[in-house]
C-alpha positions as CSV (number, residue, x, y, z in Angstrom):
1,X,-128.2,-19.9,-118.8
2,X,-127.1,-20.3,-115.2
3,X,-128.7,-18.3,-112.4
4,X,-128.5,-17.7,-109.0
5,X,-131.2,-19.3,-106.5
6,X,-131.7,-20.2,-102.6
7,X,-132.2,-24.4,-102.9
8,X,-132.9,-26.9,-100.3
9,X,-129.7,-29.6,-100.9
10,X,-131.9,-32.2,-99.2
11,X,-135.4,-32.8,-97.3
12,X,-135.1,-31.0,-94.4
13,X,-131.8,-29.1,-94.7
14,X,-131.7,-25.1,-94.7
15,X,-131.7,-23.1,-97.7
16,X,-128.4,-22.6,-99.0
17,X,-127.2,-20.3,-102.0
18,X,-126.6,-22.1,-105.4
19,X,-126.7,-21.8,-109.4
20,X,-129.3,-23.6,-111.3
21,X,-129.8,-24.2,-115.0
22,X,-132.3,-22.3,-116.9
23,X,-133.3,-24.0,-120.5
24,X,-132.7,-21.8,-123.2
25,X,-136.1,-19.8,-124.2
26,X,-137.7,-21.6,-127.0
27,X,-140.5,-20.2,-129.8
28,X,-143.1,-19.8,-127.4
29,X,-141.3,-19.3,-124.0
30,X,-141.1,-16.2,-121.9
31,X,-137.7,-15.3,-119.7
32,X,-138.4,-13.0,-117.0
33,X,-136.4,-11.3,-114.5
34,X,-137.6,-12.3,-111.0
35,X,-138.4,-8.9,-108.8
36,X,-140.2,-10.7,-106.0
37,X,-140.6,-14.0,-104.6
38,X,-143.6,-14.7,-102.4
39,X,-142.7,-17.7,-99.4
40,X,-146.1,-19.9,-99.0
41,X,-146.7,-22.4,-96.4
42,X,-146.2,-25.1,-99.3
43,X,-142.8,-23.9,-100.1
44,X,-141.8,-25.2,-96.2
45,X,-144.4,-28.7,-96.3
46,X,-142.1,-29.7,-99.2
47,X,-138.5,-28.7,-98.7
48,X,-139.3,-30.3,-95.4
49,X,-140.4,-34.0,-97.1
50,X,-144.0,-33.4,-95.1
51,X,-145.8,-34.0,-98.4
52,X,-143.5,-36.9,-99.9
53,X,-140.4,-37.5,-101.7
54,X,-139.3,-34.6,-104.1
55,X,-136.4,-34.2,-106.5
56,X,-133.7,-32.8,-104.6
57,X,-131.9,-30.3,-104.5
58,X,-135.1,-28.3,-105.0
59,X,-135.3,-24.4,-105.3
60,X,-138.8,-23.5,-103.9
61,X,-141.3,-20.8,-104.9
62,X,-145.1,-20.5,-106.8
63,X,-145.5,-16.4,-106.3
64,X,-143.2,-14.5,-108.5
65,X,-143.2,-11.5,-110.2
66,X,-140.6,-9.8,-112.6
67,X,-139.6,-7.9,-115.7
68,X,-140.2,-9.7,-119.4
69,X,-136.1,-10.1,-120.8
70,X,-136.9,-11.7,-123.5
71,X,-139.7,-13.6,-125.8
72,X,-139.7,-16.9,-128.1
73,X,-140.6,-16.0,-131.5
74,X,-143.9,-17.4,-131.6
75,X,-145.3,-15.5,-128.9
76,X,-147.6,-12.5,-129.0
77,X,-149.1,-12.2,-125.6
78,X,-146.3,-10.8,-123.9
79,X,-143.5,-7.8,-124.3
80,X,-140.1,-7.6,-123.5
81,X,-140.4,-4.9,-120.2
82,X,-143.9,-5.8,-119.4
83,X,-144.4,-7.1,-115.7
84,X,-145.5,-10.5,-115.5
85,X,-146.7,-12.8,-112.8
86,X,-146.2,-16.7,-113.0
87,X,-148.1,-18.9,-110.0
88,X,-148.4,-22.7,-109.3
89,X,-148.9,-23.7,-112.8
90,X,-146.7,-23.6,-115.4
91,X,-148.0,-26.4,-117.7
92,X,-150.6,-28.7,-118.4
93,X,-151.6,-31.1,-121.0
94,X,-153.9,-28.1,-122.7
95,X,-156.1,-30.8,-124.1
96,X,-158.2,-32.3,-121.6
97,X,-161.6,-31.7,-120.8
98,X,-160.6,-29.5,-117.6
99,X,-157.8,-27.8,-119.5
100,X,-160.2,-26.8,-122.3
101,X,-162.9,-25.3,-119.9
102,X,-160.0,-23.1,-118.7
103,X,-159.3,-25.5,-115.3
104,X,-156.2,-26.3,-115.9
105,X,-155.3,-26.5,-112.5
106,X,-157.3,-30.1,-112.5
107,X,-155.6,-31.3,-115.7
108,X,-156.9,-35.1,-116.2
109,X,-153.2,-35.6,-116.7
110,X,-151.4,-34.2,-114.4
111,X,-150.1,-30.5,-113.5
112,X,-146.7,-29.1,-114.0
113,X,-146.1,-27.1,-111.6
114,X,-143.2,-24.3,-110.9
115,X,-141.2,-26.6,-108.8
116,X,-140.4,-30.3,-108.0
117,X,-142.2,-31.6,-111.0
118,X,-141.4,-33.0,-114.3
119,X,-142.0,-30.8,-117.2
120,X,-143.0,-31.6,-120.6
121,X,-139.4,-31.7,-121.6
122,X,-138.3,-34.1,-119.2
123,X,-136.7,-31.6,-117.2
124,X,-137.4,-31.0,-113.4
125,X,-138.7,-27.3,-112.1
126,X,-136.9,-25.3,-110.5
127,X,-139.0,-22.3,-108.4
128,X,-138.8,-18.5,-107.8
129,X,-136.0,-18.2,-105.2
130,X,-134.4,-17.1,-108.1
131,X,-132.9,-14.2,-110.1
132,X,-134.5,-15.4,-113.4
133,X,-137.2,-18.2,-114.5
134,X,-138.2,-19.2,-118.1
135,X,-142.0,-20.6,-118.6
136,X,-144.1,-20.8,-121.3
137,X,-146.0,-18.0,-122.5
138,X,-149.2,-19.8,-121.6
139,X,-149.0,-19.8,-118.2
140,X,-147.7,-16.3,-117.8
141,X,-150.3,-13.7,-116.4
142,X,-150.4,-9.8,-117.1
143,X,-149.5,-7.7,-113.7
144,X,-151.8,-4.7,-113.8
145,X,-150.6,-1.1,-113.2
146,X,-151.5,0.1,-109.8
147,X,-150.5,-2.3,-107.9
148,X,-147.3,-2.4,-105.4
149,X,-145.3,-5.8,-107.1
150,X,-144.0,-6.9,-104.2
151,X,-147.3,-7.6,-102.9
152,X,-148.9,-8.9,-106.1
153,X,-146.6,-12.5,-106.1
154,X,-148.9,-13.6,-102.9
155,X,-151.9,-13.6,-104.9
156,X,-150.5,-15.9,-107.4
157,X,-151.4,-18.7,-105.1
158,X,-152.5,-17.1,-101.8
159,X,-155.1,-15.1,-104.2
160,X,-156.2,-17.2,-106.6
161,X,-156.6,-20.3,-104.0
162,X,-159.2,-18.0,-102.2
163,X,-160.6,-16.2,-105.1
164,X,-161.7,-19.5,-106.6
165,X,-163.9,-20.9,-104.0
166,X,-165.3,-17.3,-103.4
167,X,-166.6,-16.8,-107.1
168,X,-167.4,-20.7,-107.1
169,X,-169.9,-20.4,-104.5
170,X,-171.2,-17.3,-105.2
171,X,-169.5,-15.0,-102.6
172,X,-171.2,-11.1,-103.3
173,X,-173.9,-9.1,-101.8
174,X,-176.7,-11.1,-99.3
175,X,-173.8,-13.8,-98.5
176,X,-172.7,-14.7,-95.3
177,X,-169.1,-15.6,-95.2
178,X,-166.7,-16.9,-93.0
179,X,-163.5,-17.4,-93.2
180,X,-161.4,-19.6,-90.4
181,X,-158.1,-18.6,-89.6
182,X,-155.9,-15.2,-90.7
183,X,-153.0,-15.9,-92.1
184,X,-151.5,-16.0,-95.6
185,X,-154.7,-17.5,-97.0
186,X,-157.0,-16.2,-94.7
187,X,-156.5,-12.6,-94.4
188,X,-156.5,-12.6,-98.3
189,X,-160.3,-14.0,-98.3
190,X,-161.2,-11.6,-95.9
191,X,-160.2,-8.7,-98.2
192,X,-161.5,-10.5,-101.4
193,X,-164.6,-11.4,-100.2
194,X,-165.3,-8.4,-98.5
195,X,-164.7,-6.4,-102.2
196,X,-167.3,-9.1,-103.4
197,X,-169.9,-7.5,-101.1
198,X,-170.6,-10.3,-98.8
199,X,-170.8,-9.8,-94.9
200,X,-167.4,-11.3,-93.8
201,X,-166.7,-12.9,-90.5
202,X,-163.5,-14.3,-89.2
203,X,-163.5,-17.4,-87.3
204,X,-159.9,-18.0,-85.2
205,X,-158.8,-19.7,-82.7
206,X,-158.4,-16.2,-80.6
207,X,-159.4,-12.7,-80.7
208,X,-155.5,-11.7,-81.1
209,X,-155.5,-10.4,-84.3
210,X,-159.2,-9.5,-84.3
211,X,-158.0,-5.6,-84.9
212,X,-156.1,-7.0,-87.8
213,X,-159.6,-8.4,-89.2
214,X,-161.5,-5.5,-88.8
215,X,-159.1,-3.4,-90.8
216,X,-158.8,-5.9,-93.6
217,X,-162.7,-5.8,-93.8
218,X,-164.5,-8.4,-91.3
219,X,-167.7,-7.6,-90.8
220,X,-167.2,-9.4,-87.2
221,X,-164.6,-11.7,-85.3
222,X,-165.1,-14.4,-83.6
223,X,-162.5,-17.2,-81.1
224,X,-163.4,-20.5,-81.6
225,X,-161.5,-21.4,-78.8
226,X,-164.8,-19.7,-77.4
227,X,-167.5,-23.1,-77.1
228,X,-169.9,-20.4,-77.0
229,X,-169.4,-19.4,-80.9
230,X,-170.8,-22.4,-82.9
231,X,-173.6,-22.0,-80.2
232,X,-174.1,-18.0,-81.3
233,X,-173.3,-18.4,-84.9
234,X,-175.2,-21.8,-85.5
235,X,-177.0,-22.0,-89.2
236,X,-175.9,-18.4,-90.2
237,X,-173.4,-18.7,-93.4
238,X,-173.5,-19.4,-96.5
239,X,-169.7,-20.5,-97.4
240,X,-167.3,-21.0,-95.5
241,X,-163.8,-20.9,-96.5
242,X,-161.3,-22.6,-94.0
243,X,-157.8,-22.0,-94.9
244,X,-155.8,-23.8,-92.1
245,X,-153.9,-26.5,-92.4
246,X,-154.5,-28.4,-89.2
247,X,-157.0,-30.8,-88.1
248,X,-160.4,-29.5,-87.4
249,X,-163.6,-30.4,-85.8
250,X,-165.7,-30.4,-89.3
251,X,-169.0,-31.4,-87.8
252,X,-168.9,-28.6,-85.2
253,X,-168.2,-26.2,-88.4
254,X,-170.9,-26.9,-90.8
255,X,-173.2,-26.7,-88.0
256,X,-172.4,-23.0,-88.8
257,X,-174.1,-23.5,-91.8
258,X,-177.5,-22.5,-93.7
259,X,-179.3,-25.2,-95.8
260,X,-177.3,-25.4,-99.2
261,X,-174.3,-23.7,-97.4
262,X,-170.6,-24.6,-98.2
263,X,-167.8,-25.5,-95.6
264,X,-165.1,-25.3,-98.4
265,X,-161.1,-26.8,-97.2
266,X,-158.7,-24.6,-99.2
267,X,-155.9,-25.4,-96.4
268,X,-154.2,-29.0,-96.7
269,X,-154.4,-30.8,-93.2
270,X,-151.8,-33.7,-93.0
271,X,-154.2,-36.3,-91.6
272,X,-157.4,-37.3,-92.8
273,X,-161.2,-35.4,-91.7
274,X,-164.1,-37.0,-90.4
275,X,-167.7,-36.3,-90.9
276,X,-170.9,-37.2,-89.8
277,X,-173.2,-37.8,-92.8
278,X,-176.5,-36.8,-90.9
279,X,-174.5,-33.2,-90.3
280,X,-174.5,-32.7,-94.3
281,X,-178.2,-34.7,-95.1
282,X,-179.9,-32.5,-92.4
283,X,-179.6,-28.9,-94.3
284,X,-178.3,-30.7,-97.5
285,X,-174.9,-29.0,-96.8
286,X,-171.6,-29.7,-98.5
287,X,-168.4,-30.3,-97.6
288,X,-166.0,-29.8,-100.4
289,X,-162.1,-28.5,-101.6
290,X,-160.9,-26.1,-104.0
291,X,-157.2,-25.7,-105.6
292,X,-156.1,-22.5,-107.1
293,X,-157.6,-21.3,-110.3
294,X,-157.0,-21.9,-113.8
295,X,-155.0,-19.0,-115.8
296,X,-157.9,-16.9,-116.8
297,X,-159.6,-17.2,-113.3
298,X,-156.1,-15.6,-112.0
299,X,-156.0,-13.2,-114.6
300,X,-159.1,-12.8,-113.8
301,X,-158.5,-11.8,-110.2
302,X,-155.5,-9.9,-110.7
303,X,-158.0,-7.5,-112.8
304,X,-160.2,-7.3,-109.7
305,X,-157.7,-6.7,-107.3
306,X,-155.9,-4.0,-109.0
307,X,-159.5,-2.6,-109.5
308,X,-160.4,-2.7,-105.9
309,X,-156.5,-1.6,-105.3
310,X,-156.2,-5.2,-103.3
311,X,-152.7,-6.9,-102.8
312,X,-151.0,-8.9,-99.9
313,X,-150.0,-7.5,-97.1
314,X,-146.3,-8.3,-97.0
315,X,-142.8,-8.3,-95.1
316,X,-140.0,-8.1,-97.7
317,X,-136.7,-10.1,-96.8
318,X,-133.4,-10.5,-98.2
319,X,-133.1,-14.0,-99.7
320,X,-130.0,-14.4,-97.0
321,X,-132.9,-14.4,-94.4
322,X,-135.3,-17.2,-95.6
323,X,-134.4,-19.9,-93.0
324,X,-135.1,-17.2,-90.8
325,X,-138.6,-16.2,-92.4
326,X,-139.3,-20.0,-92.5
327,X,-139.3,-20.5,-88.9
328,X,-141.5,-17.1,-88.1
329,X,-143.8,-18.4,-90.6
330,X,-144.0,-21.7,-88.3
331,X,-144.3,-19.3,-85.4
332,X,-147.4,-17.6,-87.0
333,X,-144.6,-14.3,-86.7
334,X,-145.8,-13.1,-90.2
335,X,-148.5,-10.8,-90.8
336,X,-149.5,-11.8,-93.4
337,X,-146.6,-13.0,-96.3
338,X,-142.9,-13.2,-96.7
339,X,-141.8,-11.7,-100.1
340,X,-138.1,-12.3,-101.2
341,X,-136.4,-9.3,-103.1
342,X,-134.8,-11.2,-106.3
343,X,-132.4,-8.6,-106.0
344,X,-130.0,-9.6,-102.7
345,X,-129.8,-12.6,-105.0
346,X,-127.7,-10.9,-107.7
Protein backbone atom coordinates (compact mmCIF):
# COMPACT_ATOMS: atom_id res chain seq x y z
CA UNK A 1 0.00 0.00 0.00
CA UNK A 2 1.07 3.60 -0.57
CA UNK A 3 0.97 6.14 2.25
CA UNK A 4 1.51 9.50 2.93
CA UNK A 5 4.84 10.60 4.90
CA UNK A 6 7.09 13.84 5.55
CA UNK A 7 10.81 12.50 4.00
CA UNK A 8 14.05 14.11 3.90
CA UNK A 9 14.90 13.92 -0.25
CA UNK A 10 18.51 14.19 0.70
CA UNK A 11 21.14 14.77 3.78
CA UNK A 12 20.45 17.93 4.85
CA UNK A 13 17.42 19.13 2.81
CA UNK A 14 13.95 20.03 4.65
CA UNK A 15 11.28 17.76 5.03
CA UNK A 16 9.01 17.60 2.20
CA UNK A 17 5.59 15.75 1.74
CA UNK A 18 5.77 12.38 -0.23
CA UNK A 19 4.18 8.70 -0.65
CA UNK A 20 6.11 5.70 0.46
CA UNK A 21 5.60 2.04 -0.01
CA UNK A 22 4.27 -0.09 2.78
CA UNK A 23 4.99 -4.08 2.20
CA UNK A 24 1.94 -5.86 2.24
CA UNK A 25 1.27 -7.42 6.00
CA UNK A 26 2.39 -10.89 6.03
CA UNK A 27 1.41 -14.01 8.61
CA UNK A 28 2.91 -12.48 11.55
CA UNK A 29 2.87 -8.67 10.72
CA UNK A 30 0.90 -6.01 12.40
CA UNK A 31 -0.49 -2.70 10.19
CA UNK A 32 -1.22 0.09 12.37
CA UNK A 33 -2.68 3.39 11.89
CA UNK A 34 -0.16 6.10 13.02
CA UNK A 35 -1.99 8.60 15.69
CA UNK A 36 1.18 10.28 16.89
CA UNK A 37 4.68 10.72 15.86
CA UNK A 38 7.18 11.70 18.47
CA UNK A 39 10.41 14.03 16.80
CA UNK A 40 13.79 12.85 18.82
CA UNK A 41 16.97 14.56 18.57
CA UNK A 42 18.16 11.46 16.47
CA UNK A 43 15.47 12.02 13.91
CA UNK A 44 17.54 15.58 13.07
CA UNK A 45 21.51 13.90 13.65
CA UNK A 46 20.47 11.72 10.71
CA UNK A 47 18.36 13.50 8.12
CA UNK A 48 21.14 15.92 8.67
CA UNK A 49 24.15 13.24 7.57
CA UNK A 50 25.74 14.07 11.30
CA UNK A 51 25.92 10.33 12.05
CA UNK A 52 26.93 9.05 8.44
CA UNK A 53 25.60 8.16 5.18
CA UNK A 54 21.94 6.85 5.18
CA UNK A 55 19.64 5.64 2.42
CA UNK A 56 17.95 8.58 1.06
CA UNK A 57 15.21 9.77 0.69
CA UNK A 58 14.59 8.79 4.37
CA UNK A 59 11.23 9.29 6.25
CA UNK A 60 12.31 9.71 9.99
CA UNK A 61 10.67 8.69 13.23
CA UNK A 62 11.21 5.85 16.33
CA UNK A 63 8.08 7.14 18.73
CA UNK A 64 4.85 6.19 17.25
CA UNK A 65 1.64 5.28 18.34
CA UNK A 66 -1.65 4.22 16.48
CA UNK A 67 -4.73 2.08 16.04
CA UNK A 68 -4.17 -1.89 15.10
CA UNK A 69 -5.91 -2.08 11.07
CA UNK A 70 -5.12 -5.15 10.62
CA UNK A 71 -3.17 -8.60 11.76
CA UNK A 72 -1.17 -11.48 9.75
CA UNK A 73 -2.68 -14.72 10.46
CA UNK A 74 -0.19 -16.04 12.62
CA UNK A 75 -0.42 -13.55 15.22
CA UNK A 76 -2.12 -13.67 18.63
CA UNK A 77 -0.56 -10.95 20.61
CA UNK A 78 -2.32 -8.13 19.13
CA UNK A 79 -6.12 -7.02 17.97
CA UNK A 80 -7.42 -5.17 15.28
CA UNK A 81 -8.41 -1.66 17.38
CA UNK A 82 -6.02 -2.08 20.10
CA UNK A 83 -3.48 0.90 20.53
CA UNK A 84 -0.07 -0.06 20.00
CA UNK A 85 3.28 1.54 20.30
CA UNK A 86 6.35 0.62 18.04
CA UNK A 87 9.99 2.37 19.20
CA UNK A 88 13.59 2.00 17.77
CA UNK A 89 13.43 -1.59 17.20
CA UNK A 90 11.64 -3.30 14.90
CA UNK A 91 13.74 -6.43 14.34
CA UNK A 92 16.48 -8.38 15.37
CA UNK A 93 18.09 -11.64 14.69
CA UNK A 94 15.84 -13.24 17.76
CA UNK A 95 18.57 -15.82 18.18
CA UNK A 96 21.51 -14.43 19.71
CA UNK A 97 22.62 -14.61 23.12
CA UNK A 98 21.46 -10.83 23.76
CA UNK A 99 18.22 -11.42 21.87
CA UNK A 100 17.43 -14.52 23.91
CA UNK A 101 17.96 -12.72 27.38
CA UNK A 102 15.36 -10.26 26.11
CA UNK A 103 18.23 -7.40 24.90
CA UNK A 104 17.54 -7.19 21.74
CA UNK A 105 18.47 -3.88 21.47
CA UNK A 106 22.37 -5.31 21.52
CA UNK A 107 21.65 -8.02 18.96
CA UNK A 108 25.19 -9.72 18.15
CA UNK A 109 24.06 -9.22 14.66
CA UNK A 110 22.85 -6.19 14.12
CA UNK A 111 19.53 -4.10 14.92
CA UNK A 112 16.82 -3.28 12.55
CA UNK A 113 15.69 -0.45 13.34
CA UNK A 114 12.33 1.79 12.24
CA UNK A 115 14.24 3.77 9.73
CA UNK A 116 17.36 3.90 7.50
CA UNK A 117 18.14 0.28 7.98
CA UNK A 118 17.92 -2.86 6.06
CA UNK A 119 15.31 -5.23 7.05
CA UNK A 120 15.22 -8.83 7.10
CA UNK A 121 13.54 -8.70 3.74
CA UNK A 122 16.03 -6.67 2.05
CA UNK A 123 13.87 -3.72 2.14
CA UNK A 124 14.96 -0.30 3.66
CA UNK A 125 12.69 1.29 6.73
CA UNK A 126 10.85 3.81 6.44
CA UNK A 127 9.80 5.84 9.96
CA UNK A 128 6.71 7.27 11.67
CA UNK A 129 6.22 10.58 9.84
CA UNK A 130 3.69 8.64 8.48
CA UNK A 131 -0.11 7.87 8.21
CA UNK A 132 0.50 4.05 8.43
CA UNK A 133 3.55 1.58 9.32
CA UNK A 134 3.61 -2.25 9.08
CA UNK A 135 6.09 -4.14 11.68
CA UNK A 136 6.28 -7.33 12.93
CA UNK A 137 4.19 -8.42 15.71
CA UNK A 138 7.22 -8.96 17.75
CA UNK A 139 8.38 -5.77 18.15
CA UNK A 140 4.98 -4.20 18.80
CA UNK A 141 4.28 -3.08 22.42
CA UNK A 142 0.74 -2.86 24.27
CA UNK A 143 -0.28 1.03 25.00
CA UNK A 144 -1.93 0.96 28.44
CA UNK A 145 -5.32 2.68 29.16
CA UNK A 146 -4.81 5.82 31.06
CA UNK A 147 -2.51 7.29 29.36
CA UNK A 148 -2.87 10.55 27.04
CA UNK A 149 -1.33 8.84 23.42
CA UNK A 150 0.07 11.72 22.27
CA UNK A 151 2.43 11.69 24.98
CA UNK A 152 3.09 7.98 25.18
CA UNK A 153 5.22 7.90 21.54
CA UNK A 154 8.22 9.92 23.52
CA UNK A 155 8.67 7.12 25.83
CA UNK A 156 9.29 4.75 23.12
CA UNK A 157 12.83 5.93 22.93
CA UNK A 158 12.99 9.04 25.18
CA UNK A 159 11.46 6.52 28.01
CA UNK A 160 12.91 3.47 27.59
CA UNK A 161 16.59 5.05 26.90
CA UNK A 162 16.28 6.48 30.50
CA UNK A 163 14.30 3.72 32.16
CA UNK A 164 16.99 1.25 31.25
CA UNK A 165 19.96 2.69 32.91
CA UNK A 166 17.69 3.66 35.93
CA UNK A 167 16.51 -0.07 36.65
CA UNK A 168 20.13 -1.14 35.54
CA UNK A 169 21.73 0.54 38.28
CA UNK A 170 19.40 0.22 40.76
CA UNK A 171 17.65 3.59 40.82
CA UNK A 172 14.72 3.36 43.97
CA UNK A 173 14.66 4.37 47.51
CA UNK A 174 18.24 5.41 49.42
CA UNK A 175 19.74 6.42 45.75
CA UNK A 176 21.10 9.50 44.94
CA UNK A 177 20.52 10.46 41.38
CA UNK A 178 21.40 12.97 39.05
CA UNK A 179 20.52 13.56 36.04
CA UNK A 180 22.53 16.31 33.68
CA UNK A 181 20.59 18.32 31.41
CA UNK A 182 16.46 18.68 30.92
CA UNK A 183 15.41 18.18 27.86
CA UNK A 184 13.76 15.30 25.93
CA UNK A 185 15.81 12.73 27.73
CA UNK A 186 16.39 14.48 30.70
CA UNK A 187 13.15 15.70 32.01
CA UNK A 188 11.91 12.05 31.31
CA UNK A 189 14.61 10.58 33.99
CA UNK A 190 13.72 13.15 36.34
CA UNK A 191 10.10 11.98 36.39
CA UNK A 192 11.04 8.22 36.20
CA UNK A 193 13.45 8.14 38.66
CA UNK A 194 11.70 10.22 40.98
CA UNK A 195 8.54 7.44 40.81
CA UNK A 196 11.51 4.87 41.53
CA UNK A 197 11.93 6.63 44.92
CA UNK A 198 15.32 7.87 44.64
CA UNK A 199 16.33 11.57 45.61
CA UNK A 200 16.59 13.22 42.25
CA UNK A 201 18.81 16.18 41.43
CA UNK A 202 19.24 18.04 38.17
CA UNK A 203 22.49 19.08 37.08
CA UNK A 204 22.28 21.94 33.92
CA UNK A 205 24.10 24.23 32.67
CA UNK A 206 21.73 27.09 34.27
CA UNK A 207 19.12 27.52 36.76
CA UNK A 208 16.50 28.49 33.81
CA UNK A 209 14.35 25.81 33.89
CA UNK A 210 15.12 24.95 37.53
CA UNK A 211 11.03 25.62 38.22
CA UNK A 212 10.46 23.21 35.38
CA UNK A 213 12.56 20.50 37.56
CA UNK A 214 11.06 20.98 40.61
CA UNK A 215 7.62 20.33 39.23
CA UNK A 216 8.70 17.27 37.27
CA UNK A 217 10.03 15.93 40.67
CA UNK A 218 13.87 17.07 41.43
CA UNK A 219 14.64 16.80 44.69
CA UNK A 220 17.15 19.85 44.05
CA UNK A 221 18.74 21.90 40.95
CA UNK A 222 21.80 22.73 40.42
CA UNK A 223 23.98 25.15 37.33
CA UNK A 224 27.01 23.67 36.44
CA UNK A 225 27.97 26.61 34.84
CA UNK A 226 28.36 27.32 38.74
CA UNK A 227 32.40 26.03 39.56
CA UNK A 228 31.07 26.06 42.92
CA UNK A 229 28.71 22.72 42.31
CA UNK A 230 31.16 19.79 41.76
CA UNK A 231 32.80 21.53 44.84
CA UNK A 232 29.24 21.29 46.95
CA UNK A 233 27.99 18.13 45.49
CA UNK A 234 31.46 16.27 45.43
CA UNK A 235 31.15 12.25 46.23
CA UNK A 236 27.25 12.42 46.88
CA UNK A 237 25.44 10.13 43.99
CA UNK A 238 25.09 7.07 43.24
CA UNK A 239 24.19 7.11 39.28
CA UNK A 240 24.25 9.56 37.25
CA UNK A 241 22.47 9.72 34.13
CA UNK A 242 23.80 12.37 31.52
CA UNK A 243 21.60 12.74 28.62
CA UNK A 244 23.26 15.49 26.56
CA UNK A 245 24.68 15.23 23.57
CA UNK A 246 27.67 17.56 23.78
CA UNK A 247 31.07 17.23 24.99
CA UNK A 248 31.56 17.22 28.61
CA UNK A 249 34.09 17.49 31.26
CA UNK A 250 33.81 13.57 32.51
CA UNK A 251 36.42 13.77 35.21
CA UNK A 252 34.87 16.91 36.81
CA UNK A 253 31.50 14.67 36.81
CA UNK A 254 32.38 11.46 38.39
CA UNK A 255 34.05 13.37 40.97
CA UNK A 256 30.30 13.72 41.92
CA UNK A 257 30.33 10.31 42.60
CA UNK A 258 30.27 7.80 45.72
CA UNK A 259 32.50 4.66 45.70
CA UNK A 260 30.81 2.12 43.28
CA UNK A 261 28.71 5.10 41.76
CA UNK A 262 27.74 5.24 38.02
CA UNK A 263 28.32 8.24 35.58
CA UNK A 264 26.11 6.51 32.89
CA UNK A 265 26.28 8.52 28.90
CA UNK A 266 22.73 7.82 27.49
CA UNK A 267 23.21 11.11 25.15
CA UNK A 268 25.48 10.55 21.94
CA UNK A 269 28.31 13.28 21.89
CA UNK A 270 29.82 13.60 18.25
CA UNK A 271 33.52 13.54 19.39
CA UNK A 272 35.18 11.30 21.52
CA UNK A 273 35.47 11.60 25.84
CA UNK A 274 38.40 11.59 27.88
CA UNK A 275 39.02 10.23 31.20
CA UNK A 276 41.47 10.03 33.74
CA UNK A 277 41.89 6.43 35.02
CA UNK A 278 42.97 7.40 38.58
CA UNK A 279 39.33 9.38 38.64
CA UNK A 280 37.54 5.81 38.18
CA UNK A 281 40.42 3.48 40.32
CA UNK A 282 40.17 5.95 43.34
CA UNK A 283 36.29 5.14 44.43
CA UNK A 284 36.23 2.15 41.95
CA UNK A 285 33.66 4.22 39.91
CA UNK A 286 32.38 3.50 36.40
CA UNK A 287 31.94 5.14 33.52
CA UNK A 288 29.64 3.41 31.18
CA UNK A 289 26.57 3.72 28.28
CA UNK A 290 23.29 2.43 27.93
CA UNK A 291 20.88 2.20 24.61
CA UNK A 292 17.18 1.88 24.90
CA UNK A 293 15.70 -1.30 26.24
CA UNK A 294 14.81 -4.54 24.82
CA UNK A 295 10.84 -5.17 24.16
CA UNK A 296 9.86 -6.50 27.50
CA UNK A 297 11.97 -3.82 29.44
CA UNK A 298 9.70 -1.13 27.38
CA UNK A 299 6.68 -2.98 27.92
CA UNK A 300 7.88 -3.10 30.96
CA UNK A 301 8.02 0.59 31.53
CA UNK A 302 5.00 1.51 29.75
CA UNK A 303 3.19 -0.64 32.66
CA UNK A 304 5.04 1.58 35.19
CA UNK A 305 4.27 4.71 33.66
CA UNK A 306 0.68 4.28 33.06
CA UNK A 307 0.76 3.09 36.80
CA UNK A 308 2.43 6.08 38.12
CA UNK A 309 0.12 8.05 35.42
CA UNK A 310 3.77 9.20 33.74
CA UNK A 311 3.97 10.34 30.04
CA UNK A 312 6.02 13.12 28.08
CA UNK A 313 5.31 16.30 28.32
CA UNK A 314 4.58 17.29 24.81
CA UNK A 315 3.92 20.14 22.07
CA UNK A 316 1.74 18.64 19.31
CA UNK A 317 2.48 19.98 15.63
CA UNK A 318 1.00 19.61 12.36
CA UNK A 319 3.35 17.49 10.16
CA UNK A 320 3.42 20.86 7.80
CA UNK A 321 5.40 22.38 10.74
CA UNK A 322 8.29 19.93 11.29
CA UNK A 323 11.12 22.03 9.68
CA UNK A 324 9.87 24.41 11.90
CA UNK A 325 9.92 22.13 15.15
CA UNK A 326 13.34 21.01 13.96
CA UNK A 327 15.00 24.19 14.31
CA UNK A 328 13.22 24.98 17.98
CA UNK A 329 14.41 21.71 18.98
CA UNK A 330 18.13 23.06 17.90
CA UNK A 331 17.10 26.19 19.80
CA UNK A 332 16.39 24.14 23.04
CA UNK A 333 12.57 26.04 22.21
CA UNK A 334 10.81 22.70 23.22
CA UNK A 335 9.73 21.85 26.56
CA UNK A 336 10.12 18.89 26.50
CA UNK A 337 8.98 16.80 22.91
CA UNK A 338 7.54 17.47 19.61
CA UNK A 339 4.72 15.06 18.78
CA UNK A 340 3.38 14.97 15.07
CA UNK A 341 -0.51 14.43 14.64
CA UNK A 342 -0.59 11.47 11.83
CA UNK A 343 -3.67 13.12 11.08
CA UNK A 344 -2.64 16.65 9.08
CA UNK A 345 -0.97 13.95 7.13
CA UNK A 346 -4.15 12.41 5.61
Amino acid sequence: MRVNAHAAPAAGEPLTPTTIERRAVGANDVLIEIEYAGICHSDIHTVRGEWGPRPFPLVPGHEVVGIVREVGAGVTTHRVGERVGVGVLVNSCGRCTSCLRGDEQYCLEGTVEAYASTDRDGTTTQGGYSTHVVVDAGYVLHVPDGIEPSTVAPLLCAGITTYSPLRHWGAGPGKQVAVVGLGGLGHMAVKLAHAMGAEVTVLSQSLKKQEDGLRLGADAYFATSDPDTFTQLAGRFDLIVNTVSASIDVDAYLSLLAVDGALVNVGAPPEPLSVNAMTLIGRRRTFAGSSIGGIRETQEMLDFCAEHGLGADVEVIAAETVNEAYERVLASDVRYRFVIDASTLR
